[in-house]
C-alpha positions, 0 to 999 in steps of 0.5 A: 303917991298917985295910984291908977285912976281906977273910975273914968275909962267911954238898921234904922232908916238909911241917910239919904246919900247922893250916889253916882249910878253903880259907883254909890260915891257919896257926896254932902252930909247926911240929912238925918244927922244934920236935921237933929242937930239944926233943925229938929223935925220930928213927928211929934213937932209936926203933930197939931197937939201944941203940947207935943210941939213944946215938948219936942222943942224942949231940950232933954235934960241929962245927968252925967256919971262920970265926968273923965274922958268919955263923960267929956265928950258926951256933955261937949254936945250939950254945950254945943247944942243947947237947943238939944239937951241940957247937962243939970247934974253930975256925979264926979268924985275926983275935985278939979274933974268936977269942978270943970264939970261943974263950970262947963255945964254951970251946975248949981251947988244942989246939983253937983255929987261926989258919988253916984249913990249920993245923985241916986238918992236925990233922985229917989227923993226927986221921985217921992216929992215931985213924981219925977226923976231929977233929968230925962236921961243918964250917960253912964261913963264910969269904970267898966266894972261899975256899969251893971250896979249904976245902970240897974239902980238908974233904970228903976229911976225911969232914966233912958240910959247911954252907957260907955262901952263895954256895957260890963265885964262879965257875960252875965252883967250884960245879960242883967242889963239888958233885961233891966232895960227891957224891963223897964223899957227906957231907951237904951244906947251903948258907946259903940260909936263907931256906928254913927260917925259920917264914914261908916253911915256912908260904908252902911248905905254902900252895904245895904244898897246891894250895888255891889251884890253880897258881902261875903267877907270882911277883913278889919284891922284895928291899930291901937298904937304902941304908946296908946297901948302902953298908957291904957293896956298896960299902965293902965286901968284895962291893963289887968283883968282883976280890976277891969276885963280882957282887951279885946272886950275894953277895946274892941268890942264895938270893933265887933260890933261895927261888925255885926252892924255891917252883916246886919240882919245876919248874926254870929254862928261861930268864932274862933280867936288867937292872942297872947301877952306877948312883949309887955312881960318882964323877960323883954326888959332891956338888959340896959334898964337894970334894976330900975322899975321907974321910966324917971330913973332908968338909965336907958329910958332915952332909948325906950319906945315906951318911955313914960317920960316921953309919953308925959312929961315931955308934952306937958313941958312943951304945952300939950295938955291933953291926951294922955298925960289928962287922963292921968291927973286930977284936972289940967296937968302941969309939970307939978302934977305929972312928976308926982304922977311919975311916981305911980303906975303911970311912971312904972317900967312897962317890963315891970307893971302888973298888966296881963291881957293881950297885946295882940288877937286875931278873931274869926267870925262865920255868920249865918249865912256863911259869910265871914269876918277876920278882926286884928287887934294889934299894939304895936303900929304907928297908927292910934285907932285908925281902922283899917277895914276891906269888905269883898262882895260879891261884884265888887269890894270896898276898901277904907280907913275910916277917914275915906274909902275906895268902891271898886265895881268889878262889872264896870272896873270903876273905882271911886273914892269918898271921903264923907266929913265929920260935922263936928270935931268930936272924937271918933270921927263925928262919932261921939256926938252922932251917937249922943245926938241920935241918943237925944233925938231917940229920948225926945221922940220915945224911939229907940229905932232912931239909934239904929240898934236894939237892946238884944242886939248890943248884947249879942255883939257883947256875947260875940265878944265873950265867946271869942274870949273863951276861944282864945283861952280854951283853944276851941271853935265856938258856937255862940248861941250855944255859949249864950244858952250856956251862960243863962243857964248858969245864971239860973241855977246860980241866981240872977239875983246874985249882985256883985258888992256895990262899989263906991265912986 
């Protein structure tokens, strides 16, 4: 019987967008995603030091940890430019996962690992022998709770670190990271890959031109789609707390993110949150499903929204193959594997699983300086993660969908529209390889500017994400550096040293 897959889950310089005068309508793409991935120009590549010059035409090389979903996509970007960076290793414990990992990237036999303390001890052997690490950089993409221990022991190695977010899941761990990072002063970068897809480069340059004055508040709204819920918050491995974090921090933390990004230099004063685990709980259980607690054997699942058998055997049996039903097996589904799959927590009575985090949450954000931010996280829509976001300034607003948006300048009553596309067909419109391609560019050049973010930035959207947390659980306003103060206080007179038992791959 399958059991959940309890491993895999995930202010710089401006593009240069041609505008229309007080409009600020985008129009091309954007140079400074475009250069990296064609053509690198680099300072390095323009010094006369012909060592320089080799060493920013080299691609970087890459270790992946974690080769499910997220780990997926990142390693895609390698081998769609080689010129950048080169996956030489990877850590994988499931055996079709990390054969495909294994065939995409055409790793050697040496290279290959079924764990992550495995590679690190290869690693340590690499240093000893050689005085290197076995790759320049680490994408960490294994379950959230993991990240701390992996990210830690990797940092000490000297690898520059790309973390699936959240980067862990308790206030403290983030804390550890970043001060590892900060320790060891490696290149830091965080899955917020809302950031760097062409939409939000494009909303990032309306904001910061200050054409239409300031934003005063910003209304954001994020579907995640009724199945897409119940595959991942409820059957899932972020549907319960013990075993991975509260929804709002495994799904939305780079919602809040976007966020701060957005109001950026200003940061979070106070939140407050309201959310609850209203439907997926066993008193909404249709009276017609009985005593059943499998979808496969339930007298009234043609009737349910929520239907394991719709959401995966169905689409397996008509050829689709990808998501979610891939996620759920070991290597490429077929009708074989997603029935016996049905027999685990992906095929259990969305009324009868063990989930407990919310299905919808409202957070309020006041900055400092006084302007505000209202975010929905919401289960229930049609829409799969397809932001909805209003940001109301001072002479005008902006209105958008993540796929184009509408600038309306209240002083002139001109409305334009702009739809800024993706360069690539990678997820999040662009944003999975924007941000693997700002990560990469950011290690070749030793700068962690070019990823647009820093360390104590990352974990202060995280800490905002907490306090929100703590305000819906405890029905309270809270002041976030007040709360950060609160945590590393409690750390120190707890011991930063006090690590959580290693957990295997």
């Amino acid at each position: 019987m399958l059991k959940k897959l309890q491993f895999l889950s995930g202010k710089s310089s401006l593009p240069a967008y041609e505008k229309v005068r007080g409009i600020g309508a985008i129009s091309g793409t954007d140079p400074a995603r475009r250069g990296p991935l064609t053509n690198p120009k680099t300072k390095a590549a323009e010094s006369s030091t012909t060592e320089q010059s080799t060493a920013m035409s080299e691609p970087i090389t890459v270790v992946i940890i974690g080769a499910g979903q997220r780990g997926k996509a990142y390693g895609r970007y390698a081998v769609a430019y080689p010129q950048m960076c080169k996956i030489v290793a990877v850590a994988e414990p499931r055996p079709r996962t990390r054969e495909y990992a294994i065939k995409q990237h055409a790793l050697p036999e040496n290279a290959v690992f079924t764990s992550w303390q495995d590679l690190h001890a290869a690693s340590a052997r690499s240093i000893a022998e050689t005085g290197k690490p076995l790759a320049d950089a680490l994408v960490v993409s294994v379950q959230d709770q993991m990240h701390v221990e992996v990210v830690e022991a990797f940092a000490e190695h000297g690898y520059h670190i790309l973390c699936e977010k959240p980067l862990a899941t308790t206030p403290e761990e983030c804390i550890r990271i970043a001060d590892v990072a900060k320790k060891t002063g490696v290149i830091f970068g965080v899955g917020h890959v809302l950031r760097y897809s062409p939409y939000n480069k494009a909303v990032i340059e309306i904001i910061r031109s200050g054409q239409l004055g300031k934003p005063v508040n910003i209304v954001h709204v994020e579907p995640v789609g009724y199945f897409h819920f119940a595959h991942s918050f409820v059957r899932g491995n972020w549907g319960n707390k013990k075993t991975s974090s509260f929804s709002l921090l495994t799904k939305s933390c780079h919602d809040i993110d976007i966020l701060c990004h957005y109001l950026h230099p200003e940061t979070p004063k106070r939140v407050s949150s309201f959310g609850s685990l209203t439907h997926f709980r066993k008193e909404s259980k249709p009276k017609a499903a009985g005593d059943a607690t499998k979808c496969m054997e339930c007298s009234d699942e043609r009737n349910c929204a929520y239907s394991a058998k719709k959401i995966y055997v169905d689409p397996v049996s008509q050829g689709n193959v990808g998501w979610p039903a891939a996620t759920i097996t070991d290597g490429v589904p077929d009708i074989e594997s997603i029935t016996e799959a049905m027999q685990g927590a992906y095929g259990t009575c969305v009324y009868e699983s063990d989930n407990d985090v919310v299905d919808h949450q409202v957070v309020n954000l006041e900055y400092s300086d006084g302007s505000t931010c209202s975010f929905t996280m919401v289960a229930f829509t049609e829409a799969i993660c397809q932001r909805w976001t209003r940001i109301h300034f001072t002479h005008g607003e902006l209105i958008g969908d993540m796929d184009s948006f509408t600038v309306t300048d209240f002083r002139t009553g001109r409305t334009s529209r702009s739809r800024p596309e993706p360069e690539d067909q990678s997820g999040h419109g662009g944003g999975d390889w924007g941000l693997m391609g700002s990560f990469v560019q950011a290690v070749k050049e030793k700068n962690q500017a070019i990823l647009g973010t820093t360390i104590d930035e990352i974990l202060k959207s995280h800490l905002t994400v907490f306090a929100a947390e703590k305000s819906r659980r405890d029905g309270i306003v809270i002041n976030v550096d007040e709360y950060e103060k609160q945590v590393r206080d409690g750390m120190k007179v707890n011991g930063i040293d006090n690590k959580p038992q290693e957990t295997s791959l």
